[in-house]
N, CA, C and O atoms as CSV, one atom per row, in Angstrom:
chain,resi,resn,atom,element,x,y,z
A,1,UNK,N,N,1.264,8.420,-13.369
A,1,UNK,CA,C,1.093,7.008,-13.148
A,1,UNK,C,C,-0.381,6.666,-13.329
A,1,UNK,O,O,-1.178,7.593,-13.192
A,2,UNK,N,N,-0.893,5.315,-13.651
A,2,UNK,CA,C,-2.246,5.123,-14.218
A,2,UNK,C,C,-2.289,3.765,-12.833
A,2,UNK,O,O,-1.451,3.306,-12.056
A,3,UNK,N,N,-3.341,3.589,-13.031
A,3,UNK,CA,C,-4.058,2.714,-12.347
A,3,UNK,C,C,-3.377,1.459,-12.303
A,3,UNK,O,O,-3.206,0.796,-11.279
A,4,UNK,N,N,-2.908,1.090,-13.715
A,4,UNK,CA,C,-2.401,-0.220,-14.644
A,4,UNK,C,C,-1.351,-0.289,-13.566
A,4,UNK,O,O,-1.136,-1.185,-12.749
A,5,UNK,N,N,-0.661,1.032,-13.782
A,5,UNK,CA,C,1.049,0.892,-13.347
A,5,UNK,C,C,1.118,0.263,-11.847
A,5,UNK,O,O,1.996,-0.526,-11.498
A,6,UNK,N,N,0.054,0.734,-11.001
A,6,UNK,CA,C,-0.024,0.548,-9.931
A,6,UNK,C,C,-0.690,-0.437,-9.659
A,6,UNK,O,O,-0.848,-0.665,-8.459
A,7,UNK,N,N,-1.180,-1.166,-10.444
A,7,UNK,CA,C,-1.420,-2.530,-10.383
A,7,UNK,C,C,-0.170,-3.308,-10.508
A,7,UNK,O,O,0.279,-4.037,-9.623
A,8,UNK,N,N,0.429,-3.077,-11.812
A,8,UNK,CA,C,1.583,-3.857,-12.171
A,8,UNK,C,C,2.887,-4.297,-11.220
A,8,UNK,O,O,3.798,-4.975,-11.697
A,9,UNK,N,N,3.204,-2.128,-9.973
A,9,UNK,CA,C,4.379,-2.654,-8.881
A,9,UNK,C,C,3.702,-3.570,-7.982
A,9,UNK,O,O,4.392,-4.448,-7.464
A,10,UNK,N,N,2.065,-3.490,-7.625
A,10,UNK,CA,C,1.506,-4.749,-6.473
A,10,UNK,C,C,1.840,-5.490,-7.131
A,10,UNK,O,O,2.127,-6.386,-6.337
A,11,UNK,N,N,2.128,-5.993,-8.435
A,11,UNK,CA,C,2.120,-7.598,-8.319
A,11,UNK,C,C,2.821,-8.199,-8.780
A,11,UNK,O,O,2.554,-9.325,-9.201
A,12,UNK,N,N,4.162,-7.555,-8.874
A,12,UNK,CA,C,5.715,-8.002,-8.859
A,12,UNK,C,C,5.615,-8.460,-7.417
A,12,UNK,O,O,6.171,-9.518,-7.121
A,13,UNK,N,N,5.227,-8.051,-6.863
A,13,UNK,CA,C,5.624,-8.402,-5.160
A,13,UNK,C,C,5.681,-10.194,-4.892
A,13,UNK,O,O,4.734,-10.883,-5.270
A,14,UNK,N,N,6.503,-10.616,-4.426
A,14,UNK,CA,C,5.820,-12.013,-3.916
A,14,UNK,C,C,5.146,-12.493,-3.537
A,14,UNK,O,O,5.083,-12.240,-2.334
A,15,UNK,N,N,4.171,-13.437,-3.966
A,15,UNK,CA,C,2.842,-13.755,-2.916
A,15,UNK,C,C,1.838,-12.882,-3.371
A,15,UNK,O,O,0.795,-13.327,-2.893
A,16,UNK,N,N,1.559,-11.765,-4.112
A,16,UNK,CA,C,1.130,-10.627,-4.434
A,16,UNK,C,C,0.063,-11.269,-5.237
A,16,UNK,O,O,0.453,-11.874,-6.235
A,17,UNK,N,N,-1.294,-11.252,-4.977
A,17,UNK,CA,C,-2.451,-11.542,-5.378
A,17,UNK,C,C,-3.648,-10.243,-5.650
A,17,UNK,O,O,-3.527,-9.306,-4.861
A,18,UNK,N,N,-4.756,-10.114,-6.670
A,18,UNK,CA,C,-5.281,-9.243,-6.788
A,18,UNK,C,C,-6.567,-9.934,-6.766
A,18,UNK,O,O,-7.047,-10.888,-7.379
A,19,UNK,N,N,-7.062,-8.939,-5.631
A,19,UNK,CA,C,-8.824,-9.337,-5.511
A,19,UNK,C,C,-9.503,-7.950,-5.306
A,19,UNK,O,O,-9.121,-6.853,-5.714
A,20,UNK,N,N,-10.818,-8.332,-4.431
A,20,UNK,CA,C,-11.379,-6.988,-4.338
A,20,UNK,C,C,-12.681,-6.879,-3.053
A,20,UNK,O,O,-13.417,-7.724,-2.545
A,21,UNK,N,N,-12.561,-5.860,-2.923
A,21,UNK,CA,C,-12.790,-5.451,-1.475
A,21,UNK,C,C,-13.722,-4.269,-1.648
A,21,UNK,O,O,-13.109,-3.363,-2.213
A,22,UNK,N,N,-14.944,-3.947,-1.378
A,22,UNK,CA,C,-16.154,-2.798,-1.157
A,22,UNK,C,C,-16.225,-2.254,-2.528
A,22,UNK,O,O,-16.396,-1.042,-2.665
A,23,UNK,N,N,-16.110,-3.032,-3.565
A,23,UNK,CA,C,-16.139,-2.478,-5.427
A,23,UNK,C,C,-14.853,-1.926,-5.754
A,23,UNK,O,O,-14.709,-1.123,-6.675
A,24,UNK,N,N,-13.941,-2.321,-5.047
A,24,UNK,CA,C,-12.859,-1.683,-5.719
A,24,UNK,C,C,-11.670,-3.180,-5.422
A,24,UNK,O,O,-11.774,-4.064,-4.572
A,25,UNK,N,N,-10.578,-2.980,-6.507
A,25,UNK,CA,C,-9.231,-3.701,-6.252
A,25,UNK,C,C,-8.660,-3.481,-4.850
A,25,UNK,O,O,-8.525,-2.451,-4.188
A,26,UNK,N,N,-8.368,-4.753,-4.600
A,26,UNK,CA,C,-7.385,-5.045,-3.381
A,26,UNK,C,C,-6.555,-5.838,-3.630
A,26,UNK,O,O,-6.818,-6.808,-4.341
A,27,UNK,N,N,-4.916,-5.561,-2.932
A,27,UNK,CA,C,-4.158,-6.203,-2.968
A,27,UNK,C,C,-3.441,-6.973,-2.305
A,27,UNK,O,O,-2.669,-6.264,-1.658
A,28,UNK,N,N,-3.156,-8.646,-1.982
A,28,UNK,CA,C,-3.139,-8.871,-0.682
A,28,UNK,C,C,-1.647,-9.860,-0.729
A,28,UNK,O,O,-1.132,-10.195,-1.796
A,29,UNK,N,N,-1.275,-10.111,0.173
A,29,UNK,CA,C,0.073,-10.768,0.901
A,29,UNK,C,C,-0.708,-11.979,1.827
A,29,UNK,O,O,-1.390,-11.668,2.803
A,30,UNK,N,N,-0.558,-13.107,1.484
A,30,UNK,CA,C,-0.630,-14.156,2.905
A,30,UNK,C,C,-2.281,-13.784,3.184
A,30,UNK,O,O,-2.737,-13.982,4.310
A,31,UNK,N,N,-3.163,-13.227,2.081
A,31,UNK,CA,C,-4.466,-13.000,2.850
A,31,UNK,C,C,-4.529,-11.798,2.965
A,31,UNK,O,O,-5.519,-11.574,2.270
A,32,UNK,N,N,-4.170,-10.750,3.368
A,32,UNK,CA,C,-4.118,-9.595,4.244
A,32,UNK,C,C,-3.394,-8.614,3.202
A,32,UNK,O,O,-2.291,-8.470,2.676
A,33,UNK,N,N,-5.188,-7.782,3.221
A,33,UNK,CA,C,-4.626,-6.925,2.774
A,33,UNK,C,C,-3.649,-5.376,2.579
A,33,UNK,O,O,-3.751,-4.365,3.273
A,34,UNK,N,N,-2.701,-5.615,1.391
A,34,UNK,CA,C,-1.566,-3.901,1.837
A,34,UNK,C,C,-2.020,-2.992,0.743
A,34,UNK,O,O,-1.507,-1.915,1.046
A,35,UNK,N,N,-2.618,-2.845,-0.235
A,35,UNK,CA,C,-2.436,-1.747,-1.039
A,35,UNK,C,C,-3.937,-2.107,-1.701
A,35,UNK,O,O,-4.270,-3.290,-1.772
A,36,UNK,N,N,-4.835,-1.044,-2.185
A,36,UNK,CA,C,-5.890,-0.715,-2.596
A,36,UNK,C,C,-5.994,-0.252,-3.329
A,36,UNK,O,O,-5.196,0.676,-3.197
A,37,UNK,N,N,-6.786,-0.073,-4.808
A,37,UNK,CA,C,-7.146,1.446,-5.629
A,37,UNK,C,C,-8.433,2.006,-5.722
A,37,UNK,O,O,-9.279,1.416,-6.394
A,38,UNK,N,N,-8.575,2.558,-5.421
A,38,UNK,CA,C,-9.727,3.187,-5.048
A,38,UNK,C,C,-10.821,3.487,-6.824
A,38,UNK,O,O,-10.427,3.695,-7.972
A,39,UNK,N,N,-11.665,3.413,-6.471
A,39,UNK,CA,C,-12.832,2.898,-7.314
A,39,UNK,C,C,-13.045,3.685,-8.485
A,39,UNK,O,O,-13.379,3.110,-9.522
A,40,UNK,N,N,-12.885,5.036,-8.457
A,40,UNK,CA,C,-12.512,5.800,-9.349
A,40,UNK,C,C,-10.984,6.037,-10.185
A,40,UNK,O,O,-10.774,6.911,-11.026
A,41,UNK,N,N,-10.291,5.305,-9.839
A,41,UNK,CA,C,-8.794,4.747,-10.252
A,41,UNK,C,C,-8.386,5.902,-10.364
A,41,UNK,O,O,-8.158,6.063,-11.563
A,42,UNK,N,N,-8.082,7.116,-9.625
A,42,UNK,CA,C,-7.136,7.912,-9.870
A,42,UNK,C,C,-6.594,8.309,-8.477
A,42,UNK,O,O,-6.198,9.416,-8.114
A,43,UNK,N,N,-6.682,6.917,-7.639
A,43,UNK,CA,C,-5.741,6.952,-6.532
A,43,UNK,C,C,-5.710,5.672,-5.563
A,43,UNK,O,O,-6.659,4.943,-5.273
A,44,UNK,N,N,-4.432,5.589,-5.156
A,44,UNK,CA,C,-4.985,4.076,-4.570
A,44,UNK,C,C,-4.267,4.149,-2.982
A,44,UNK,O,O,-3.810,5.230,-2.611
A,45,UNK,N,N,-4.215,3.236,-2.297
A,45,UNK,CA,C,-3.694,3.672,-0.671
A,45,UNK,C,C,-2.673,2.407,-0.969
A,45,UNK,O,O,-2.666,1.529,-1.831
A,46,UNK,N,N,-1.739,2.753,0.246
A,46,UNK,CA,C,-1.077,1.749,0.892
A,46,UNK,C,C,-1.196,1.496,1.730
A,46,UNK,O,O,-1.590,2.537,2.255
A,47,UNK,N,N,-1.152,0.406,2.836
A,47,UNK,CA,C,-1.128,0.395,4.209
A,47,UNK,C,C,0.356,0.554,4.784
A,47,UNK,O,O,1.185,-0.350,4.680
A,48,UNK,N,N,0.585,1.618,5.318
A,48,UNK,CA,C,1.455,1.740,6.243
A,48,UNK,C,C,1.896,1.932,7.924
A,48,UNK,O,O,0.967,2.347,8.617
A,49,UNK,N,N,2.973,1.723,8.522
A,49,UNK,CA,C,2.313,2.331,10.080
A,49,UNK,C,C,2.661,3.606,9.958
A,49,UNK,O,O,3.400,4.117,9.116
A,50,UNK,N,N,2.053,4.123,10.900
A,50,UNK,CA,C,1.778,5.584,11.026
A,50,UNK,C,C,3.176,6.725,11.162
A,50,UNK,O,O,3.195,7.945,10.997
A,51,UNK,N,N,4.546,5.541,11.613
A,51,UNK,CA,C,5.472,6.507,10.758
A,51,UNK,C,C,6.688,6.585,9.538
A,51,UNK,O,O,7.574,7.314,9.092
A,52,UNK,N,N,5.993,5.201,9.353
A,52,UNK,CA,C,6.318,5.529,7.603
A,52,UNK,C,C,5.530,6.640,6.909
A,52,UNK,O,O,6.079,7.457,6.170
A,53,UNK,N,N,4.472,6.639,7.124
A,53,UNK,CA,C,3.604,7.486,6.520
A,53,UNK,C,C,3.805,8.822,6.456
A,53,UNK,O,O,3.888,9.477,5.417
A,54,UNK,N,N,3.927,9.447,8.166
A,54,UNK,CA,C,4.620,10.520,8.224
A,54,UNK,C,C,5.636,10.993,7.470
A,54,UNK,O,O,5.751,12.171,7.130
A,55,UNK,N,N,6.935,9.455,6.994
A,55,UNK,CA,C,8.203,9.938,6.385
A,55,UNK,C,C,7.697,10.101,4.835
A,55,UNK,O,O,8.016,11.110,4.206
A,56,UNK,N,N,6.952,9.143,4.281
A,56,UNK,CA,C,6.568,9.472,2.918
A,56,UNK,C,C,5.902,10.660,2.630
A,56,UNK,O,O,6.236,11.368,1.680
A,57,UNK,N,N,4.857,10.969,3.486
A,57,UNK,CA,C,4.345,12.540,3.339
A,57,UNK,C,C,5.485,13.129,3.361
A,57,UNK,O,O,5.945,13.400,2.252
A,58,UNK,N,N,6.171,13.454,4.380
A,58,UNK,CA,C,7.552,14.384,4.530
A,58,UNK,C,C,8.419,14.275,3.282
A,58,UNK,O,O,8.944,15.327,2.916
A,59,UNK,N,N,8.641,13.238,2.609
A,59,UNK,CA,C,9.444,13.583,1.667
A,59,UNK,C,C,8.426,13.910,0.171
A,59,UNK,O,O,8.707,14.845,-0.579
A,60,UNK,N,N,7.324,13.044,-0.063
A,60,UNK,CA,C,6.657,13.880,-0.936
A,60,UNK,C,C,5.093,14.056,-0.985
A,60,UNK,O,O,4.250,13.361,-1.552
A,61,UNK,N,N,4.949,15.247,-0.185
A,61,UNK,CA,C,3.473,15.504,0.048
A,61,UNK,C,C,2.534,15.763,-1.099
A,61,UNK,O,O,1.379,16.143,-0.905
A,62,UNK,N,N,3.167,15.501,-2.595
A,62,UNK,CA,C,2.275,15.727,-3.412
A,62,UNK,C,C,1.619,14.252,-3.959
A,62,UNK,O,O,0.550,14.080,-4.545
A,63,UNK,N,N,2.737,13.160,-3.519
A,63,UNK,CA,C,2.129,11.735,-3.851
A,63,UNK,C,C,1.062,11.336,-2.774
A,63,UNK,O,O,-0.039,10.821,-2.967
A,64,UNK,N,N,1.678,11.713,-1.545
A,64,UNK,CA,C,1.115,10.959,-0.521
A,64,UNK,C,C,0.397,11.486,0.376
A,64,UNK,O,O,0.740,12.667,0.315
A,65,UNK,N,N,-0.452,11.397,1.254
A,65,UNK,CA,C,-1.271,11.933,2.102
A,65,UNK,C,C,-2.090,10.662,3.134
A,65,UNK,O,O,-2.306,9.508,2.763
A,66,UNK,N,N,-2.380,11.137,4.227
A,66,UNK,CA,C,-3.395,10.119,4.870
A,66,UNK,C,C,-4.580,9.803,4.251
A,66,UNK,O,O,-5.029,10.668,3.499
A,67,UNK,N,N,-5.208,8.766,4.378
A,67,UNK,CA,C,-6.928,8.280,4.218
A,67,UNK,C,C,-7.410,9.488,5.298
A,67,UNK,O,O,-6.749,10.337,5.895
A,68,UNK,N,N,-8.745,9.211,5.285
A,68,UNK,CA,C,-9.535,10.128,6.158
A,68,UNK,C,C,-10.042,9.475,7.277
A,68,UNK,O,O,-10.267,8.265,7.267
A,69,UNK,N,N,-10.243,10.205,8.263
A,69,UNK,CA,C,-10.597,9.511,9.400
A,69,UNK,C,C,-9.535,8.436,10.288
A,69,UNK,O,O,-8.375,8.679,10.618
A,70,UNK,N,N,-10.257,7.293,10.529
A,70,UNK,CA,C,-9.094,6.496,11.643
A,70,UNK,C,C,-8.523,5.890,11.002
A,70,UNK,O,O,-7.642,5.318,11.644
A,71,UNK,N,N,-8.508,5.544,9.493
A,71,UNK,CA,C,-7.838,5.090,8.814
A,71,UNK,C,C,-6.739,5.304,8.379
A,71,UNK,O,O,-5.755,4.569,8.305
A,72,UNK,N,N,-6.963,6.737,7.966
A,72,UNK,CA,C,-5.498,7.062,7.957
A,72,UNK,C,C,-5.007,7.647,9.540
A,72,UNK,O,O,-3.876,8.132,9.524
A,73,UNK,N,N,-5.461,7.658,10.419
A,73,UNK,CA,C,-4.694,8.057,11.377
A,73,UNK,C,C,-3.530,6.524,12.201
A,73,UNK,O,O,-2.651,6.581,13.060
A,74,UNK,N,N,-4.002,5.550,11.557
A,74,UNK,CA,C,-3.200,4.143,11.820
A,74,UNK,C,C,-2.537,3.614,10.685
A,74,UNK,O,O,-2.077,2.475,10.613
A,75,UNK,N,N,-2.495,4.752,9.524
A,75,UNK,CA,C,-1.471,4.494,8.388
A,75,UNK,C,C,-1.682,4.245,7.150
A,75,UNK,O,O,-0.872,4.383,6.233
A,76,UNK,N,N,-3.155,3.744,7.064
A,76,UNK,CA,C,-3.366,4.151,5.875
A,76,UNK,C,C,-3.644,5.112,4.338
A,76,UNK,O,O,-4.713,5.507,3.873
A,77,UNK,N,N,-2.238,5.282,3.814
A,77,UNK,CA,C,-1.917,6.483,2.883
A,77,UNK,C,C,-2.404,6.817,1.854
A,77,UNK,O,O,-2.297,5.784,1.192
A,78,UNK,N,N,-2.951,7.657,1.126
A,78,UNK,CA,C,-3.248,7.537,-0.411
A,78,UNK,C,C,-2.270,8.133,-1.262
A,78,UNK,O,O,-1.547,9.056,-0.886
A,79,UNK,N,N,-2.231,7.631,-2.392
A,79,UNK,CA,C,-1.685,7.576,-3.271
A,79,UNK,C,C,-2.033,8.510,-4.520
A,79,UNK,O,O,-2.606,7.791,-5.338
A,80,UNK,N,N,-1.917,9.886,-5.031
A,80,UNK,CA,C,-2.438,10.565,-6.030
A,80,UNK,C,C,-1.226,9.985,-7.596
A,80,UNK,O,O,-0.022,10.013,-7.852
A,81,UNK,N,N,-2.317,9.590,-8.163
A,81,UNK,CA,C,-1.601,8.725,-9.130
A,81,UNK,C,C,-1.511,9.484,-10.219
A,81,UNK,O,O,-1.078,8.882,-11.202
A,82,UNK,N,N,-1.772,10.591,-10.369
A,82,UNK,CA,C,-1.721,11.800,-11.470
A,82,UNK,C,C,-0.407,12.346,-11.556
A,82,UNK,O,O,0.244,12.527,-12.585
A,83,UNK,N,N,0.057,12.694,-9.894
A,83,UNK,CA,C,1.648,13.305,-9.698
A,83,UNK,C,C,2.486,12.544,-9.156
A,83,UNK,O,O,3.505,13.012,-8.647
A,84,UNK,N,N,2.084,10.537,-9.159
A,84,UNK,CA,C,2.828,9.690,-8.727
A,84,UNK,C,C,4.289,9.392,-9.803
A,84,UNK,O,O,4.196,9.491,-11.027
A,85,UNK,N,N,5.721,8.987,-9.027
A,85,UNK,CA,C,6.341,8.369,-10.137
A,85,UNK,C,C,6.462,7.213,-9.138
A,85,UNK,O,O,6.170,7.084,-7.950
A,86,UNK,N,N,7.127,6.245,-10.284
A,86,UNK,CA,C,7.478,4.267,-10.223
A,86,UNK,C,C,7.956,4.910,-8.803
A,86,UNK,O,O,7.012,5.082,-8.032
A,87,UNK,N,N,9.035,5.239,-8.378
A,87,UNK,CA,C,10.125,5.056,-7.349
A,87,UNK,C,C,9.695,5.028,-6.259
A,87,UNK,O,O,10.093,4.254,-5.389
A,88,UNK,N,N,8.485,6.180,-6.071
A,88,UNK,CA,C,7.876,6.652,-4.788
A,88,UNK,C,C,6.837,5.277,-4.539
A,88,UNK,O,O,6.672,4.624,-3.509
A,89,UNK,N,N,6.269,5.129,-5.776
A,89,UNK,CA,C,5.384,4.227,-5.526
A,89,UNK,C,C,5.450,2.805,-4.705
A,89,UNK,O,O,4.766,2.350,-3.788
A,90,UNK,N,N,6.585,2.302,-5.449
A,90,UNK,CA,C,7.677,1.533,-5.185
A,90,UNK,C,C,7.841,1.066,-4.030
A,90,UNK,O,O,7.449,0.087,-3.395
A,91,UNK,N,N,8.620,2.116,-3.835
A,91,UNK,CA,C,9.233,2.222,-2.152
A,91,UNK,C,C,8.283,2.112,-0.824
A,91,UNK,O,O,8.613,1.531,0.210
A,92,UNK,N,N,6.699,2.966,-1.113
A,92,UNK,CA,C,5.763,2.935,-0.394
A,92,UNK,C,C,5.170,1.472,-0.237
A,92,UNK,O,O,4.871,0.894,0.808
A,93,UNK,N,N,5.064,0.962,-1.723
A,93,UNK,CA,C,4.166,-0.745,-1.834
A,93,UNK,C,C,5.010,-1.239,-1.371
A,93,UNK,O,O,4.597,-1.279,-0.212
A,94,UNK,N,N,6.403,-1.906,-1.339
A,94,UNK,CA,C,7.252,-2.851,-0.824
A,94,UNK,C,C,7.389,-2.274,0.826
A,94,UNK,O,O,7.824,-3.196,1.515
A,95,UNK,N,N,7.235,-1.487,1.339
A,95,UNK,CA,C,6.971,-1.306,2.345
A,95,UNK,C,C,5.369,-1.468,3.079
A,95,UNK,O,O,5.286,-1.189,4.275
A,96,UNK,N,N,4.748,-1.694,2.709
A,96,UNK,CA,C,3.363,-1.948,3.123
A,96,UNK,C,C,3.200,-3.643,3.189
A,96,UNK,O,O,2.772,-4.330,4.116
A,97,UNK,N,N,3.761,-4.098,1.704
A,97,UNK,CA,C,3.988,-5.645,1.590
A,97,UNK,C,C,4.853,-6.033,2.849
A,97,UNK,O,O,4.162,-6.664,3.649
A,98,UNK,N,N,5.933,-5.880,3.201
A,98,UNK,CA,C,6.811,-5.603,4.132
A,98,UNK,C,C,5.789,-6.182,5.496
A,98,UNK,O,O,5.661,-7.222,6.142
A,99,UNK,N,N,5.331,-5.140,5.468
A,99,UNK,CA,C,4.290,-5.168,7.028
A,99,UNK,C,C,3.786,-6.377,6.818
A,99,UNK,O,O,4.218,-7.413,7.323
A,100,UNK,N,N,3.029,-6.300,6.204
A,100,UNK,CA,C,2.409,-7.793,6.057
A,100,UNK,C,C,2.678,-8.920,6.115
A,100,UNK,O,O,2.236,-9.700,6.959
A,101,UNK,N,N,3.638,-9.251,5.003
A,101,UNK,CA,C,4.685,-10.220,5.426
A,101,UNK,C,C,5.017,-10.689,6.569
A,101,UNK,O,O,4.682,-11.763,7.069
A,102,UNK,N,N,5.707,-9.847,7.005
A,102,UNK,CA,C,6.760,-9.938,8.143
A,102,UNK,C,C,6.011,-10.204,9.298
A,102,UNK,O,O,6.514,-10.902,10.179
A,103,UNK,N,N,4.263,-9.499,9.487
A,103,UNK,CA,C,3.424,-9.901,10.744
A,103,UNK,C,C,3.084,-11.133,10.312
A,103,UNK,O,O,2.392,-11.502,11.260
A,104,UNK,N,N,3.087,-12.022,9.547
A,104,UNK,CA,C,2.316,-13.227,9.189
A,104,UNK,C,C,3.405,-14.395,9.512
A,104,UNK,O,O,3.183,-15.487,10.035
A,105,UNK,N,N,4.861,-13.769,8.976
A,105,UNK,CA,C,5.865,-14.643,9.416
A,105,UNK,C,C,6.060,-14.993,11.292
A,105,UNK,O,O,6.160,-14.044,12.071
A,106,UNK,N,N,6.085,-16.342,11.752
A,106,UNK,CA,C,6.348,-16.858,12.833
A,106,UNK,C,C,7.449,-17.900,12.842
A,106,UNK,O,O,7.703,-18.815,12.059
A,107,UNK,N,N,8.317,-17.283,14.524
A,107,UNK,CA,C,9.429,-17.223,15.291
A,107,UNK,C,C,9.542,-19.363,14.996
A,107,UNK,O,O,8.599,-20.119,15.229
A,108,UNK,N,N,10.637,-19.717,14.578
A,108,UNK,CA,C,10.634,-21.450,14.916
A,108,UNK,C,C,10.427,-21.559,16.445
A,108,UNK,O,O,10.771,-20.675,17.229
A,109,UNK,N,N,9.861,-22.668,16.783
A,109,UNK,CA,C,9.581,-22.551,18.356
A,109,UNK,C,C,10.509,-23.509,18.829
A,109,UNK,O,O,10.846,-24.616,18.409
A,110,UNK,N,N,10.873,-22.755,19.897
A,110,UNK,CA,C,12.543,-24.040,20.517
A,110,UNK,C,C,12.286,-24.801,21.607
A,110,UNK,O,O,11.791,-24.475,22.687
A,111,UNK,N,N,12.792,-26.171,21.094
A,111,UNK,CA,C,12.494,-27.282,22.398
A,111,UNK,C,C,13.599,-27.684,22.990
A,111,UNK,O,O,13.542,-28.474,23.932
């Protein structure tokens, strides 16, 4: 998988906007950002919570891995885009979008 590709599943997403954040691409939902590529483009993160992350490592520890430090210890994953395919990728970004989304969405308030 190339950089491109992983540009291309962020931004099928709905709402799915591309900006940028400390010299590198960011990808954001409602503002807030879920998925990153890291500056040297041969890997990018997702934001996930910490046990999705676990399950994506668990099923493929050669795509996925934690960030370093507290970052990834609250879910943020990287992405090795050399031994990435679409599916994994996929599944990880629409789940990160997911988060985002869904925290931004608010309850109708009842009178």
């Amino acid at each position: 998988m190339t950089a491109d590709d992983f540009r291309r599943i962020a931004l099928r997403l709905q709402g799915a906007v591309e900006s940028a954040h400390m010299g590198h691409p960011d990808f954001r939902a409602n503002g807030k950002i879920f998925a990153t590529l890291h500056a040297d483009k041969r890997a990018g993160m997702v934001k996930l919570t910490p046990d999705q992350q676990q399950e994506m490592i668990r099923n493929n520890p050669r795509i996925f891995s934690p960030e370093s430090g507290a970052w990834g210890r609250a879910g943020s994953t990287q992405v090795h885009l050399e031994v990435a395919d679409e599916e994994s990728v996929g599944n990880a970004m629409t789940l990160a979008w997911q988060n985002i989304t869904n925290k931004t969405k608010r309850p109708l308030s009842r009178k």
